[in-house]
mmCIF file of the N, C-alpha and C atoms, coordinates in Angstrom:
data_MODEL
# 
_entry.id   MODEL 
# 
loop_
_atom_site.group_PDB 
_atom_site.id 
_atom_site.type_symbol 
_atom_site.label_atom_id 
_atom_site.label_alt_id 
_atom_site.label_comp_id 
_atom_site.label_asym_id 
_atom_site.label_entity_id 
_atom_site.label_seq_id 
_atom_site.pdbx_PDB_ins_code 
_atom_site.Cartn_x 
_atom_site.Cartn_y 
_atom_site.Cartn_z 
_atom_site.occupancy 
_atom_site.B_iso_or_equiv 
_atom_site.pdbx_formal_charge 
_atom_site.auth_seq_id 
_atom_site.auth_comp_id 
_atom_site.auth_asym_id 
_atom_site.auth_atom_id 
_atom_site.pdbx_PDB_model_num 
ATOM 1   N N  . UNK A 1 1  ? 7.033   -4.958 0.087   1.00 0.00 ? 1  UNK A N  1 
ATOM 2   C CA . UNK A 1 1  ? 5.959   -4.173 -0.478  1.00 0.00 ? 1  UNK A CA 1 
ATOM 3   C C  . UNK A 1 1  ? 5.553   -4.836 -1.789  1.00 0.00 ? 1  UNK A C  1 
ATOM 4   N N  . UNK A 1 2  ? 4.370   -4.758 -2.096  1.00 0.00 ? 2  UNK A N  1 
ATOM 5   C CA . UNK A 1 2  ? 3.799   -5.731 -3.175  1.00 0.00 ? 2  UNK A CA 1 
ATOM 6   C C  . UNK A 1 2  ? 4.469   -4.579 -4.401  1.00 0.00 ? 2  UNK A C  1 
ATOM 7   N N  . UNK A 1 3  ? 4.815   -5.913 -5.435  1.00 0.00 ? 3  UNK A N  1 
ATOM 8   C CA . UNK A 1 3  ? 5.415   -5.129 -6.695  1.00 0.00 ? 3  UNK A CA 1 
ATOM 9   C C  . UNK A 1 3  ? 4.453   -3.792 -7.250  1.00 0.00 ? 3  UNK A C  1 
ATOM 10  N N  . UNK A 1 4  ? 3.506   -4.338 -6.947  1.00 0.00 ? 4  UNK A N  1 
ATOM 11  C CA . UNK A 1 4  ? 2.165   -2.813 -7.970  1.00 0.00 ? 4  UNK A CA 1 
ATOM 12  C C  . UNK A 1 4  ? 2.533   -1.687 -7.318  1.00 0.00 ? 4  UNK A C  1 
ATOM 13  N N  . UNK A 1 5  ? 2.745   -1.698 -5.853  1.00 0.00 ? 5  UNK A N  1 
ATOM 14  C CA . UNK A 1 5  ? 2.986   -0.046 -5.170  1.00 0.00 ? 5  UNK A CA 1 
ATOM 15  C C  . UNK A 1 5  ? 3.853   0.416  -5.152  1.00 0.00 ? 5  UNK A C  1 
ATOM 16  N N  . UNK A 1 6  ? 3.725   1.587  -5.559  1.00 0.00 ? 6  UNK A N  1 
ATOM 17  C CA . UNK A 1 6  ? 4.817   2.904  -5.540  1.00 0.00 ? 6  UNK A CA 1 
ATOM 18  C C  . UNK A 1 6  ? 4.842   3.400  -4.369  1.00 0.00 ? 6  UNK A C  1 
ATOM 19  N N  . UNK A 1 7  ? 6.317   3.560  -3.557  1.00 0.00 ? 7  UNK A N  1 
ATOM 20  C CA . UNK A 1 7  ? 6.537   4.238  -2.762  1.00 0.00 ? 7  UNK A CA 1 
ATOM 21  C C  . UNK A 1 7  ? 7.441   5.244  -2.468  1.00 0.00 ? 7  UNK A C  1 
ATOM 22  N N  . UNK A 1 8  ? 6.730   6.548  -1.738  1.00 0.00 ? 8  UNK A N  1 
ATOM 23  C CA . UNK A 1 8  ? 7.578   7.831  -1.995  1.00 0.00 ? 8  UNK A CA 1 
ATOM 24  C C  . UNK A 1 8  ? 7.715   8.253  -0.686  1.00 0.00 ? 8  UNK A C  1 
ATOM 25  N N  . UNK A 1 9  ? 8.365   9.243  -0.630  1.00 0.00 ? 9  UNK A N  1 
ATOM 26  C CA . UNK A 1 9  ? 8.551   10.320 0.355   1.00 0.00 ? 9  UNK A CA 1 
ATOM 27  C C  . UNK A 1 9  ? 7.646   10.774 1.082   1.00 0.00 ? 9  UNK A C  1 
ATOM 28  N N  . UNK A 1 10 ? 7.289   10.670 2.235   1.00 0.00 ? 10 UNK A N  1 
ATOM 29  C CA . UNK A 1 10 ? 5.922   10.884 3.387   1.00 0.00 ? 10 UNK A CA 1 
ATOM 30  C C  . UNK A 1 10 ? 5.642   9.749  3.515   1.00 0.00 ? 10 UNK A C  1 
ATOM 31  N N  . UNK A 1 11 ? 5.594   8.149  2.715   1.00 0.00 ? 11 UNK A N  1 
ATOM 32  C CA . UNK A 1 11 ? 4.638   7.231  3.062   1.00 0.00 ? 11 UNK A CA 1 
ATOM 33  C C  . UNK A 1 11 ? 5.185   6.763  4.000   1.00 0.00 ? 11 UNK A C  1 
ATOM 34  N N  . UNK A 1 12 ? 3.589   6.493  4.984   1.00 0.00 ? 12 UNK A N  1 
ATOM 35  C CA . UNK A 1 12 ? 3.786   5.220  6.248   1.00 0.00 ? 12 UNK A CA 1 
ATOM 36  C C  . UNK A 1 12 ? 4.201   4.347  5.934   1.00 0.00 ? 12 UNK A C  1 
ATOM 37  N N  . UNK A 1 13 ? 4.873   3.079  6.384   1.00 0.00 ? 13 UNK A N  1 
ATOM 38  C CA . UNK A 1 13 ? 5.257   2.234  6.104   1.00 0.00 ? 13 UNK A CA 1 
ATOM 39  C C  . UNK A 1 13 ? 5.256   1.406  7.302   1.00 0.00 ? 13 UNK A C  1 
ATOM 40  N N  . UNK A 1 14 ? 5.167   -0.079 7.365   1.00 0.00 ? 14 UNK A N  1 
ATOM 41  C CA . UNK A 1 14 ? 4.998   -1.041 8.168   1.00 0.00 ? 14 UNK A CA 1 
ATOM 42  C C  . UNK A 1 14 ? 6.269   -2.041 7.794   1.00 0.00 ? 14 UNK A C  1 
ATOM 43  N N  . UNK A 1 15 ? 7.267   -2.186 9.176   1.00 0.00 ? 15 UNK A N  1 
ATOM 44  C CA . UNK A 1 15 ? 8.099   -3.541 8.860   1.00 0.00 ? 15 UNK A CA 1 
ATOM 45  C C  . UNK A 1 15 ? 8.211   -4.372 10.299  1.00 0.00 ? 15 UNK A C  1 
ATOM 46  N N  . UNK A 1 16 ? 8.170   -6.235 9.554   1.00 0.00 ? 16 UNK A N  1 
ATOM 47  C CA . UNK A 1 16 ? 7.492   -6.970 10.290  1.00 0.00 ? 16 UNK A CA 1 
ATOM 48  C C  . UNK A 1 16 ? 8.446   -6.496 12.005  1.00 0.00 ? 16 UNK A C  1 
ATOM 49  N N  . UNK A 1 17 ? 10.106  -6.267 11.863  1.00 0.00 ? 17 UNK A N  1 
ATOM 50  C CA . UNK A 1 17 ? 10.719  -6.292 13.091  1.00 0.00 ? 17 UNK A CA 1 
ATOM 51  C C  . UNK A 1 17 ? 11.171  -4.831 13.563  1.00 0.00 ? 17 UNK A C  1 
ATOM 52  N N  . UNK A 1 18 ? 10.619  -3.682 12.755  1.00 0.00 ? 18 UNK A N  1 
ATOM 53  C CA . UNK A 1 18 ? 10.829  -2.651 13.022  1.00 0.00 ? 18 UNK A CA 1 
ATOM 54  C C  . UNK A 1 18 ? 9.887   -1.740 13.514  1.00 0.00 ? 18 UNK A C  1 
ATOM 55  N N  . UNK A 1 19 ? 8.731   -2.362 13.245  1.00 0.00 ? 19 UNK A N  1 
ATOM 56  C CA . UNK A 1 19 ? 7.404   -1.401 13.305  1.00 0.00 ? 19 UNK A CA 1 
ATOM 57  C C  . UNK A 1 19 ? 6.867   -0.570 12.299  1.00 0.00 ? 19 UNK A C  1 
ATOM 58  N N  . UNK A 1 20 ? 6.414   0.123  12.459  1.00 0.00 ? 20 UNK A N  1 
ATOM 59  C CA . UNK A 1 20 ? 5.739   1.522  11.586  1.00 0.00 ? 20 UNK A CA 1 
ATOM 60  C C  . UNK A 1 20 ? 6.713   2.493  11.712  1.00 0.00 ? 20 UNK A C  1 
ATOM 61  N N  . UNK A 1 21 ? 7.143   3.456  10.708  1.00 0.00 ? 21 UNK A N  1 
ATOM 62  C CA . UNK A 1 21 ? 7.690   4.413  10.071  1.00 0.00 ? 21 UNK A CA 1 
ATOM 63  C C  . UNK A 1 21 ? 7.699   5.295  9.122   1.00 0.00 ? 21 UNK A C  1 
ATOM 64  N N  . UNK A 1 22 ? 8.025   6.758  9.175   1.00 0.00 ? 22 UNK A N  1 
ATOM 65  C CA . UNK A 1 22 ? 7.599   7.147  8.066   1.00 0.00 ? 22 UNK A CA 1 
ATOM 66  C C  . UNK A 1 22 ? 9.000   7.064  6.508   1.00 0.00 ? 22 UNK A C  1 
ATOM 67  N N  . UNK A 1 23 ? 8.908   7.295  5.999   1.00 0.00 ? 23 UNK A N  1 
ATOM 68  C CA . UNK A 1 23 ? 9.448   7.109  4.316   1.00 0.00 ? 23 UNK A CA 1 
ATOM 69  C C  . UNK A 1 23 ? 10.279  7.973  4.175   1.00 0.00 ? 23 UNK A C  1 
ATOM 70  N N  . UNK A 1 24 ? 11.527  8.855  4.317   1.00 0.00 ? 24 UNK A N  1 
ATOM 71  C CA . UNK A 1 24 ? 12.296  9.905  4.176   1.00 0.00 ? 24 UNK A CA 1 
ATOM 72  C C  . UNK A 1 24 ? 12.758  9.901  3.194   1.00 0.00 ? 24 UNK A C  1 
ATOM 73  N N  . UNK A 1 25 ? 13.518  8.674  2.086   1.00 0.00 ? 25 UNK A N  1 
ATOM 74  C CA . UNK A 1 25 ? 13.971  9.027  0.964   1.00 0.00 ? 25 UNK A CA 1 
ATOM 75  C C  . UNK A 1 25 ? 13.322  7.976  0.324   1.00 0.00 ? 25 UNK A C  1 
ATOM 76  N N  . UNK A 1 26 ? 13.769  8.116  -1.165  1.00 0.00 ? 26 UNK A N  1 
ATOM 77  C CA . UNK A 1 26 ? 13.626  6.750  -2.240  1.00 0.00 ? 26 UNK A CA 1 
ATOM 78  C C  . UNK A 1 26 ? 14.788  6.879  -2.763  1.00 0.00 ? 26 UNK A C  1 
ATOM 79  N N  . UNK A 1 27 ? 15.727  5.660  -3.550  1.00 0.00 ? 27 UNK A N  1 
ATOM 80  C CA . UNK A 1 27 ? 16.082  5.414  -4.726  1.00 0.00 ? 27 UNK A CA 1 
ATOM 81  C C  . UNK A 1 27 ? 15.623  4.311  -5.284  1.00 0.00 ? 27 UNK A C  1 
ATOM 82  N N  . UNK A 1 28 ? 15.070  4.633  -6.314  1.00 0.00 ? 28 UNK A N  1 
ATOM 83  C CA . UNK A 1 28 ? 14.936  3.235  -7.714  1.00 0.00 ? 28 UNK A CA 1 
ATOM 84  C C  . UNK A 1 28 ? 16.904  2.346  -7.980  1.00 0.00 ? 28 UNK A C  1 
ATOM 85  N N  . UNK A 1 29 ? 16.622  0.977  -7.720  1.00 0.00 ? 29 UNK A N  1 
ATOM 86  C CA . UNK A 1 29 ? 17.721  0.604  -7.833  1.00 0.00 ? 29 UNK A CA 1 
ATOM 87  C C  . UNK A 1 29 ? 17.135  -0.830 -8.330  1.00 0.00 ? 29 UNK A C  1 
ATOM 88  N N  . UNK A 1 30 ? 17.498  -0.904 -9.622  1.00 0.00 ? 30 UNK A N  1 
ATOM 89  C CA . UNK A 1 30 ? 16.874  -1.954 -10.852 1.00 0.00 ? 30 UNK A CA 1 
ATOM 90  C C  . UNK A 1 30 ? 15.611  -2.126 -10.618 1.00 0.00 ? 30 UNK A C  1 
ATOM 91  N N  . UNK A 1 31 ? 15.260  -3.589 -10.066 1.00 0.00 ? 31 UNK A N  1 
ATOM 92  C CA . UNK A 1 31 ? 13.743  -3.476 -9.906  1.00 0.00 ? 31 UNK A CA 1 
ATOM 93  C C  . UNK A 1 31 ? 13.332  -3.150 -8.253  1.00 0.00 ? 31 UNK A C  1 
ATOM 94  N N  . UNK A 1 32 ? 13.839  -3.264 -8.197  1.00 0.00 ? 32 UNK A N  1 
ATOM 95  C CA . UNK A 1 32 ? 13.257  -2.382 -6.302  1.00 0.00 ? 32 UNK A CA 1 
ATOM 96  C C  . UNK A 1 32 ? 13.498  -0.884 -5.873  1.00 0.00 ? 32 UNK A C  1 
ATOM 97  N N  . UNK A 1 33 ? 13.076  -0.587 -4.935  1.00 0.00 ? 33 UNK A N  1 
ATOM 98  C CA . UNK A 1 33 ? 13.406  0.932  -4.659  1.00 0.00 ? 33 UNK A CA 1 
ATOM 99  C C  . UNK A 1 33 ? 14.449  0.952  -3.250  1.00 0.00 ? 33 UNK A C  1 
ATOM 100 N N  . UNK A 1 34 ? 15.243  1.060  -3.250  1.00 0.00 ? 34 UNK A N  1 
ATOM 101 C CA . UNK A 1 34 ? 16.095  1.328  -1.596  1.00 0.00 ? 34 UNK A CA 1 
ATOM 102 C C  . UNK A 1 34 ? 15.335  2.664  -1.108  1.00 0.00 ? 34 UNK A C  1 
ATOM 103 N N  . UNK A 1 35 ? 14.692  2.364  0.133   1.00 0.00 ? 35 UNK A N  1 
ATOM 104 C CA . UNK A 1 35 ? 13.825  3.308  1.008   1.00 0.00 ? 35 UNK A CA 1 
ATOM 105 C C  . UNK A 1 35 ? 14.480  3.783  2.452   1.00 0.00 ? 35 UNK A C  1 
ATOM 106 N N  . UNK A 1 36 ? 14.885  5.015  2.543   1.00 0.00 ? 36 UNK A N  1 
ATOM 107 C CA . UNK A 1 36 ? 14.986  5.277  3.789   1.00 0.00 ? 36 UNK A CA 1 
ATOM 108 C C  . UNK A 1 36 ? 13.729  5.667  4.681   1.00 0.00 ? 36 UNK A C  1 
ATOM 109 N N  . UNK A 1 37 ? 13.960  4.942  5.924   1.00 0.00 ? 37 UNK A N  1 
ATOM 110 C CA . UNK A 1 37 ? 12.631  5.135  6.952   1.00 0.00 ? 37 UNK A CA 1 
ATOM 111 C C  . UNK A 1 37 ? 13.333  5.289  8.057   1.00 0.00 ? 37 UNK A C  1 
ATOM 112 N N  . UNK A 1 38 ? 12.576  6.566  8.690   1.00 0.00 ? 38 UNK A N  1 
ATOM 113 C CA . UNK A 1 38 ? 12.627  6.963  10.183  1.00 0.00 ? 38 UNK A CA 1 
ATOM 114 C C  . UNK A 1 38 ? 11.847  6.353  11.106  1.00 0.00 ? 38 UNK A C  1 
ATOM 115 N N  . UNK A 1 39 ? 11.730  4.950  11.674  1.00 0.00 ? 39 UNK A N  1 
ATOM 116 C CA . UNK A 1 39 ? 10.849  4.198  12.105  1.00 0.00 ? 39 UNK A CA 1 
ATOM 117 C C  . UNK A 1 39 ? 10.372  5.242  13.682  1.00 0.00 ? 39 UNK A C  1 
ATOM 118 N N  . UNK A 1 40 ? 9.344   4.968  14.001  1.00 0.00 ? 40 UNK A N  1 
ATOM 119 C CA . UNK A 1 40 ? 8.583   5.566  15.128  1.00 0.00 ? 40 UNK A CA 1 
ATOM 120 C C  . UNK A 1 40 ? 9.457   4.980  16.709  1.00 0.00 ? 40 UNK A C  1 
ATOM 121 N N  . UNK A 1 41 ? 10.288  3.824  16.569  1.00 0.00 ? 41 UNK A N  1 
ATOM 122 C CA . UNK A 1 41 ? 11.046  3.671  17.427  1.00 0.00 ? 41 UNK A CA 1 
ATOM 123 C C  . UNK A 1 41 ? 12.277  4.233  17.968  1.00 0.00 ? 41 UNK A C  1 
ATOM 124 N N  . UNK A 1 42 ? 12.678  5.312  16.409  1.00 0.00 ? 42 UNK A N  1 
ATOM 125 C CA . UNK A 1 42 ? 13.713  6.503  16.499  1.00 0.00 ? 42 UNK A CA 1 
ATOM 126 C C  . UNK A 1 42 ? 14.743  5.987  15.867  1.00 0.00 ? 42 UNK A C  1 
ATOM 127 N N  . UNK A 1 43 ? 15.024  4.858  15.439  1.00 0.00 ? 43 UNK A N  1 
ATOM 128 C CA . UNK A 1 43 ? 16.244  4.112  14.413  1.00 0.00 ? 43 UNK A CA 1 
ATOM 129 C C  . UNK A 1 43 ? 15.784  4.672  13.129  1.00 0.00 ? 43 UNK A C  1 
ATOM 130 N N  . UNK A 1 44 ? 16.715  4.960  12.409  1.00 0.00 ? 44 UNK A N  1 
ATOM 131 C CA . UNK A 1 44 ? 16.691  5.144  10.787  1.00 0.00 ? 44 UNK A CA 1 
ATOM 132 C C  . UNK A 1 44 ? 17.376  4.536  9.943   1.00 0.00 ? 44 UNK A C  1 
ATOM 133 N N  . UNK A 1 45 ? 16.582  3.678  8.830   1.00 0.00 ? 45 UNK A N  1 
ATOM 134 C CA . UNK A 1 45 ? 17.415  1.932  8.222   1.00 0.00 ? 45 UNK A CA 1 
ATOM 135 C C  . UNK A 1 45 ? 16.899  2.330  6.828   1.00 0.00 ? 45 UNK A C  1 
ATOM 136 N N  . UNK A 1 46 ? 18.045  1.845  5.961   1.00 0.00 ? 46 UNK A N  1 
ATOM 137 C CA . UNK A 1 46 ? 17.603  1.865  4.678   1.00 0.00 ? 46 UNK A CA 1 
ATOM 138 C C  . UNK A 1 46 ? 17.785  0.870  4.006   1.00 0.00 ? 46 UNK A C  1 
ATOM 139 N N  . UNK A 1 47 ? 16.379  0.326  3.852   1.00 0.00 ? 47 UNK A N  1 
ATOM 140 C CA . UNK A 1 47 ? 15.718  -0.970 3.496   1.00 0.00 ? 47 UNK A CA 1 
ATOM 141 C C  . UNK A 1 47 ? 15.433  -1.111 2.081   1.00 0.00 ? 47 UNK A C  1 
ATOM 142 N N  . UNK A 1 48 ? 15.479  -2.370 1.211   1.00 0.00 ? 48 UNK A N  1 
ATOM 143 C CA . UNK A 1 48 ? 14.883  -2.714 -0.301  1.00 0.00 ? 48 UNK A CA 1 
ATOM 144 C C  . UNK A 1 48 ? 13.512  -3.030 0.160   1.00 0.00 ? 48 UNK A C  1 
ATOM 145 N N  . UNK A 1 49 ? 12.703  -2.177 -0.994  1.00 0.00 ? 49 UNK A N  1 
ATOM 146 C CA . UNK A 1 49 ? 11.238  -1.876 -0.648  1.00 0.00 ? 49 UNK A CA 1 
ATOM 147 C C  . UNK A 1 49 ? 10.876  -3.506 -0.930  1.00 0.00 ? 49 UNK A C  1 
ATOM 148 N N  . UNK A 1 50 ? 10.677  -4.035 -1.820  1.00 0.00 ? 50 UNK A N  1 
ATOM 149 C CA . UNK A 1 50 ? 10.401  -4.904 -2.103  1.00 0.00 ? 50 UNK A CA 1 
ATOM 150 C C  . UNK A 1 50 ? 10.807  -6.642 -1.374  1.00 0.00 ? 50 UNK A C  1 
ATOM 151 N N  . UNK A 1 51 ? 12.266  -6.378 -0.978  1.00 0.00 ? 51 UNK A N  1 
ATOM 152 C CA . UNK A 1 51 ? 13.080  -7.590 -0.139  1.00 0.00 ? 51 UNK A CA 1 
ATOM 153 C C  . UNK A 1 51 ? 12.494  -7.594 1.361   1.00 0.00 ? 51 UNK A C  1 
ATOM 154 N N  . UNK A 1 52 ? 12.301  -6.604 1.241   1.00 0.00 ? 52 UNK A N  1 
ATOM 155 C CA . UNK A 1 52 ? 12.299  -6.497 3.206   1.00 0.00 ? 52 UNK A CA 1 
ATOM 156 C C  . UNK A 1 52 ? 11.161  -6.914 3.450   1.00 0.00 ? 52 UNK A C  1 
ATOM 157 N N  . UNK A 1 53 ? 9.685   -6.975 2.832   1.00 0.00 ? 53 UNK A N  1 
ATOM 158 C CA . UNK A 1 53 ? 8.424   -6.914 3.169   1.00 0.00 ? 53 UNK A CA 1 
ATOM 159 C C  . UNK A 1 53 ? 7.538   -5.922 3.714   1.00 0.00 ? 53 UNK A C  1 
ATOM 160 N N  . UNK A 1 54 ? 8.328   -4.364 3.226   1.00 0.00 ? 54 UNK A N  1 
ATOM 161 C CA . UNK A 1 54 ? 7.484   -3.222 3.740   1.00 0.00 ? 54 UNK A CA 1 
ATOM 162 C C  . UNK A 1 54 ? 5.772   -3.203 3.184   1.00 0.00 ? 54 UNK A C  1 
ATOM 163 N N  . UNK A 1 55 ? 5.153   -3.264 4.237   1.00 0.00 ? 55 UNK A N  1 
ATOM 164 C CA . UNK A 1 55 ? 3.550   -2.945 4.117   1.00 0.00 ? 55 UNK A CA 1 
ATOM 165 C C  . UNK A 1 55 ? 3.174   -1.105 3.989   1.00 0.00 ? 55 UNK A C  1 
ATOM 166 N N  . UNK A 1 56 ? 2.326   -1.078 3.071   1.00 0.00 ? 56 UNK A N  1 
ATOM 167 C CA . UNK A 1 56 ? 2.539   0.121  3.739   1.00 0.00 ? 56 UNK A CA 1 
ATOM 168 C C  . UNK A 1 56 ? 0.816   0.185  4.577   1.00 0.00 ? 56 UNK A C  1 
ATOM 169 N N  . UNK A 1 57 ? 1.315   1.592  5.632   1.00 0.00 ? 57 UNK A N  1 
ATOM 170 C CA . UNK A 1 57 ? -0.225  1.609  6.513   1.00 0.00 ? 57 UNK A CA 1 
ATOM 171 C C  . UNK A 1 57 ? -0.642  2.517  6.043   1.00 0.00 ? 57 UNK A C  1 
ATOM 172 N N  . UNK A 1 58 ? -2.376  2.088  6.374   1.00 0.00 ? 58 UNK A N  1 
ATOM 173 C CA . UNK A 1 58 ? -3.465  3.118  5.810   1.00 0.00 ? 58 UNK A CA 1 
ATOM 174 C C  . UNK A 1 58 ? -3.665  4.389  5.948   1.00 0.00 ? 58 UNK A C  1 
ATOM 175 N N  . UNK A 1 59 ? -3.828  5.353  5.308   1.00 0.00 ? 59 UNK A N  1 
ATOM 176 C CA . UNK A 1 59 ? -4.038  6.551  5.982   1.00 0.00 ? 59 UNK A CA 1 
ATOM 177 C C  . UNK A 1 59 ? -5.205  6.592  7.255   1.00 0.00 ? 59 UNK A C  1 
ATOM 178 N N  . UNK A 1 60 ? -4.690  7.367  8.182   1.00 0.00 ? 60 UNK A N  1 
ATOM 179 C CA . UNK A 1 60 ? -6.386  7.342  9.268   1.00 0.00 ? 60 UNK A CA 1 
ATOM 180 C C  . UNK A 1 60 ? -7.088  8.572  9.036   1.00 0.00 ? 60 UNK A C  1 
ATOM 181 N N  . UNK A 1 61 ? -8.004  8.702  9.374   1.00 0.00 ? 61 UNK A N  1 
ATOM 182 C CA . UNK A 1 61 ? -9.010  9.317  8.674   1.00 0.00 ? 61 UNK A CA 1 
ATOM 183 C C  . UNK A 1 61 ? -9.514  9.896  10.347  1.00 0.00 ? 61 UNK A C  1 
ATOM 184 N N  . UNK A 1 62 ? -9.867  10.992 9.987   1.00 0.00 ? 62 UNK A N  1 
ATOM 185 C CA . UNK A 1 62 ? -10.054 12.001 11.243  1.00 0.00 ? 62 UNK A CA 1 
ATOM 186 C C  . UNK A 1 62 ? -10.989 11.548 12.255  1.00 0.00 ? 62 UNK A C  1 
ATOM 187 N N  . UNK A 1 63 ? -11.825 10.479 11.806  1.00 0.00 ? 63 UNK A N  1 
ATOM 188 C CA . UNK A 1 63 ? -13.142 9.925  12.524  1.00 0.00 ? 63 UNK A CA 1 
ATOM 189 C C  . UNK A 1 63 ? -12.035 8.843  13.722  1.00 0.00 ? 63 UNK A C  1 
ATOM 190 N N  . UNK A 1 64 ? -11.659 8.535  12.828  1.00 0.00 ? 64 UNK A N  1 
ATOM 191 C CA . UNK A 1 64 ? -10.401 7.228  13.515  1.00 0.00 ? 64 UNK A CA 1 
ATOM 192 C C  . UNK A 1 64 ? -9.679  8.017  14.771  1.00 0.00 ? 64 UNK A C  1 
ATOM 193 N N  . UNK A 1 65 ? -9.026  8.979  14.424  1.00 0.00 ? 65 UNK A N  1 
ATOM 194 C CA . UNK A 1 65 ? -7.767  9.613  15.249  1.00 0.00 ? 65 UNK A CA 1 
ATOM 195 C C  . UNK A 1 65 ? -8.984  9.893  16.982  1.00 0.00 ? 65 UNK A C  1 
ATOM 196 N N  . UNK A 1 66 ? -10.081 10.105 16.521  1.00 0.00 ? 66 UNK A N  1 
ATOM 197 C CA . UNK A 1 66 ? -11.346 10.496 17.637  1.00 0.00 ? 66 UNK A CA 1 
ATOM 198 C C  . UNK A 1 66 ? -11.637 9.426  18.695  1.00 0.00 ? 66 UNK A C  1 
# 
């Protein structure tokens, strides 16, 4: 995840070998955050936001979901 973004609790999240997931916990741990994610594949991994390369995904927008 690029250093500028903050990531919390609810966010989508994108990882390159896990897929999309949502965000269940945070801890701040020096300069990165350790993130737990419930990935959409049903595994739950707790990843360094910053090491791992979490993207996060866009919100969709109701026109989209249509």
């Amino acid at each position: 995840m690029p250093d500028n973004v903050e990531i919390k609790k609810g966010d989508r999240v994108k990882h390159r070998l896990f897929g999309k997931g949502t965000v269940t916990d945070t801890l701040p741990l020096g300069g990165d955050t350790v993130v737990t994610i419930e990935f959409d594949n049903g595994t739950t991994r707790k990843l360094c936001a910053i090491v791992s390369g979490l993207e996060p995904e866009p919100l969709q927008t109701q026109e989209e979901n249509t």
